[in-house]
N, C-alpha and C positions, 0 to 999 in steps of 0.2 A: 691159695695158700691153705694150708690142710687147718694151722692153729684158727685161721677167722673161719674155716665153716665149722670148727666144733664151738667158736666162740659165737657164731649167728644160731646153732642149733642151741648151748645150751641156755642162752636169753630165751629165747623162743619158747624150748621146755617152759622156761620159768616164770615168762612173761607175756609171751606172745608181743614182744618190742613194746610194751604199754608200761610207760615211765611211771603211772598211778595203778600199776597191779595188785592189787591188796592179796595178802596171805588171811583164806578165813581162817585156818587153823592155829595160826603164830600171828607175830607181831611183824614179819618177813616183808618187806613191799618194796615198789619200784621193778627196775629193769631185769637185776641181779635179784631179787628177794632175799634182800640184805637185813639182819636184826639191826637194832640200836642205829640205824639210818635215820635222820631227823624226817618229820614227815612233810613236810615241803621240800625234798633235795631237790634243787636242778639237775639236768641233764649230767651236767659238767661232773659235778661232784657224785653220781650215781655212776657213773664210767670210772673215774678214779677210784671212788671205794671197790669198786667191784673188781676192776681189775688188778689193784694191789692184794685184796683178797684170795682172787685166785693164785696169782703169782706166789703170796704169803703160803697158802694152804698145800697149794698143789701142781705148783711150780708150772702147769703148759693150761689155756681152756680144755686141750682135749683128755689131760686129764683128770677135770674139773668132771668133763661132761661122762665119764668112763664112770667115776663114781657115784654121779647121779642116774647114771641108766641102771645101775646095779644094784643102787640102794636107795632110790627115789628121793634122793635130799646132796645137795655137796656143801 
């Protein structure tokens, strides 16, 4: 399915799949390098936030991940 490999690549950009990714430059961390994420989120609630955001933002991951190769941040 084309949406899960732009949804495996832009994790991966973001995270490299590591649920404890810290952003050195922002406050951004976890899967998605999500802000205002509490910092212990589980798995569970890093997949929900993250995919309602995209949905929210940018309605498909691939085009999540279109404006992150273009503009280094979604």
């Amino acid at each position: 399915n084309t949406q899960w490999r732009c949804l495996d690549a832009l994790i991966y950009r973001e995270s490299r799949w590591n649920p404890h990714a810290q952003n050195a430059r922002s406050s951004a961390h976890g899967l998605f390098q999500l802000l205002n994420l509490p910092k212990r989120s589980n798995l569970d609630t890093q997949w929900q936030r993250g995919i309602r955001y995209i949905q929210h933002r940018y309605g498909t991951p691939c085009n999540a991940l279109q404006h992150s190769l273009k503009l280094g941040w979604y």
